[in-house]
N, C-alpha and C positions, 0 to 999 in steps of 0.2 A: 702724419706723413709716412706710416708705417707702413711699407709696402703690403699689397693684398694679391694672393695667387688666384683666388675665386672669388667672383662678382658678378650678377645678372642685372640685367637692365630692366629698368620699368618705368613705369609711366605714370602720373599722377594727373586725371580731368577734377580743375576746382573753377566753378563759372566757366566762363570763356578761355580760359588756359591753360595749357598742357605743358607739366614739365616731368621731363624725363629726370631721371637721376638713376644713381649705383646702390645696387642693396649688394650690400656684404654683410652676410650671417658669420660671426664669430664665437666659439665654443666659451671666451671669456668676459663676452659680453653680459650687462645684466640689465639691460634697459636697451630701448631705442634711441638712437641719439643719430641730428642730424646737423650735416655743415654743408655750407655753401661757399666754394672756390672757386676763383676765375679762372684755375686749371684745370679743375674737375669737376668743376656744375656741384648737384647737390649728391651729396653721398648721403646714404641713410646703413647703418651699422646696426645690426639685430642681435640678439643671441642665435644660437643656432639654429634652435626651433620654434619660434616664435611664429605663431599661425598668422597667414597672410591677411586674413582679415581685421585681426590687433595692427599689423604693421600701416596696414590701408588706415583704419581708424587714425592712427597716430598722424598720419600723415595732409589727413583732412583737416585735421585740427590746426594742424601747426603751418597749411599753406597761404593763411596771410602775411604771417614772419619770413616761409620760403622767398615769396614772390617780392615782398620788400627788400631782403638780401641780395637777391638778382636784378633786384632795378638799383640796387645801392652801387655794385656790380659795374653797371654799365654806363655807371655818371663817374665815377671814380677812375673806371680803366682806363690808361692809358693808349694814345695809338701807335707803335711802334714803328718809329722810323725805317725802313730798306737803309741798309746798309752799300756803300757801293765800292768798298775796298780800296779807293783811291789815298794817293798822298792827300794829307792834310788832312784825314778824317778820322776822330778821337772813337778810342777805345777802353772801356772801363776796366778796369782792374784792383778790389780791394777799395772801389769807391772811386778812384779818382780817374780823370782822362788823360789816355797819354794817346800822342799822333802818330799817324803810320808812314811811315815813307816807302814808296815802292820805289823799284831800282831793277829795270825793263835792260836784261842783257843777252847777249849772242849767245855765250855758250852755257847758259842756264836748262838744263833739260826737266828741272821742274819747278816746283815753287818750294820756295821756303821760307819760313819767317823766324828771328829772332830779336828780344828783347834787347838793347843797348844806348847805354848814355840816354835813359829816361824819353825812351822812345821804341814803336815797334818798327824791324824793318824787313822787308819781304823782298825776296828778290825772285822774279819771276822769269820765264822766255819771254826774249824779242818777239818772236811771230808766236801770238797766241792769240786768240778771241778775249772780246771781255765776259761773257757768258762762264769759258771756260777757266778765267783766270777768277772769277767771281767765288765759281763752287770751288776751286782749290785753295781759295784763300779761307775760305767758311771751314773749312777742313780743317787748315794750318790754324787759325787761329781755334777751333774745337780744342785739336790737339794741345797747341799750346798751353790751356789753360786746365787740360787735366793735367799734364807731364806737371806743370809749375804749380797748381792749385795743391795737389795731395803734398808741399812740402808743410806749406801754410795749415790747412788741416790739420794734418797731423801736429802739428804745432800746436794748436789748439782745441785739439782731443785732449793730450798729455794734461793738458791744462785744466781741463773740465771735468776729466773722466773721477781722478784721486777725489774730487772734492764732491764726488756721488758714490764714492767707496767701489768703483767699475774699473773693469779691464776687457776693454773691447778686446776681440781679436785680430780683429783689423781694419782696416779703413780704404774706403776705395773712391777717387772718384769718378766718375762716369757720369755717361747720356742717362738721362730720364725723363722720359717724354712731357709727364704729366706728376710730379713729385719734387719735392727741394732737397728730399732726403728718404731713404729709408734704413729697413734693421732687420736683421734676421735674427732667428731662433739661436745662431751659434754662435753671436754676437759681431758680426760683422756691422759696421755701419759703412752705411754706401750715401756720398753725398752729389749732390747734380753742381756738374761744372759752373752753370749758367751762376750760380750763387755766388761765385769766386769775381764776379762781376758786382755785385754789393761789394756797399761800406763794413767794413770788419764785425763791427757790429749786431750786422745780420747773418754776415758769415759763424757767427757764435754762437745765434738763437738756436739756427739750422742743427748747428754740433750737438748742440745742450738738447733741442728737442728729440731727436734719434737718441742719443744718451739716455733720456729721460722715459721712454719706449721700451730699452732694455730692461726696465725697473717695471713699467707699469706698458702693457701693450695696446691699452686705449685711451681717448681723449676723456678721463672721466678727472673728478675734481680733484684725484689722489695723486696723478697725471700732470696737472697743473701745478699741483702744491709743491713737484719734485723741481721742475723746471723751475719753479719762484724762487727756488732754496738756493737757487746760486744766482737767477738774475732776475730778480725785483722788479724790475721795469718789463718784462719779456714781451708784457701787451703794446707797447710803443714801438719793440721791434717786429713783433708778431705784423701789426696794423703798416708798417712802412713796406713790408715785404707783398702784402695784401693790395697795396695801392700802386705799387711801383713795381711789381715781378714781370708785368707782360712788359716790360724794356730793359728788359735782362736776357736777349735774345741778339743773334747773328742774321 
């Protein structure tokens, strides 16, 4: 989940099928290694110089496993409901649903929403389109759930970080389009709102795996062994976030 600044696109023909995926050359890479996400298709990760013809190689070999991934992919995925902001329609937060109630008034001159009494409530203008009241609630609740999400977060960095012997620098949540999480160089970890929508649980993987990036910057088995070290089960949450992320969405 480690964010990536450069990546080219490519193409893989094996029989009758053509899959595209992301090469990212990494200076700390030492192997080829490849994954398959329903957010990001197939990533293939090189060292930096790695001749394209090795990488091709690599790639022909391992498109039986590709293409089983991607049909595994697409029996698994779920279909994301439309959302339609109305009263009476449950929104996740931290795992569970809580209802929205709209509240349609004269001198409302824009939308707003606030959490209370185990419920969202929005309160919008009288004369407005629902189109228009659709995208400004998609908004409100975005927002919502960064403002609200980085308290929890951080809640749960403090928690994870001491027992990997780390001291982020900070912690951010924000949009990201195609990531649950990423990490930079100066130790920032940046997490995607849409996760604050998960059960806590997965909301910790997310922490622990960016945490665990600041230690080690690729998915290699030294990587894994860091993430284990504090949660043991992390493939059970790894696998719920993999089956269940595309209805983590507005």
């Amino acid at each position: 989940m480690r964010g990536e600044v450069g990546y080219m696109q490519g193409t893989l023909h094996y029989g009758n099928s053509t899959i595209p995926y992301r090469l990212i050359p990494k200076p700390t890479a030492k192997d080829c290694t490849i994954s398959v996400q329903w957010q990001t298709g197939v990533t293939v990760v090189v060292p930096e110089h790695m001749d394209q013809r090795k990488i091709e190689a690599v790639l022909k070999r391992k498109a039986p496993w590709i293409l089983q991934k991607l049909a595994e992919l697409r029996e698994i995925r779920p279909v994301s409901t439309k959302r339609e902001f109305i009263s009476g329609e449950k929104f996740p937060y931290l795992g569970r649903q809580y209802r929205l109630h709209v509240l349609a008034e004269d001198n409302a001159a824009d939308v707003s929403l606030k959490f209370q009494n185990g419920r969202f409530i929005a309160v919008v203008p009288k004369v407005s389109g629902p189109m228009w009241r659709e995208e400004r609630l998609r908004a409100a609740f975005r927002d919502w759930y960064i403002q609200n999400g980085i308290v929890k977060v951080k809640e749960r960095l403090n928690l994870f970080a001491p027992r990997l012997g780390l001291r982020p620098t900070d912690v951010v949540v924000k949009d990201q389009k195609l990531r649950w999480g990423s990490c930079t160089k100066t130790g920032i970890v940046n997490i995607n709102w849409r996760v604050l929508m998960a059960p806590l649980r997965i909301v910790d993987y997310v922490v622990v795996h960016e945490l665990a990036h600041l230690i080690h910057a690729d998915h290699s088995p030294d990587f894994w062994a860091v993430v284990a070290s504090v949660m043991p089960d992390y493939e059970e949450r790894k696998h719920w976030l993999r089956v269940n992320g595309a209805t983590l969405t507005l």
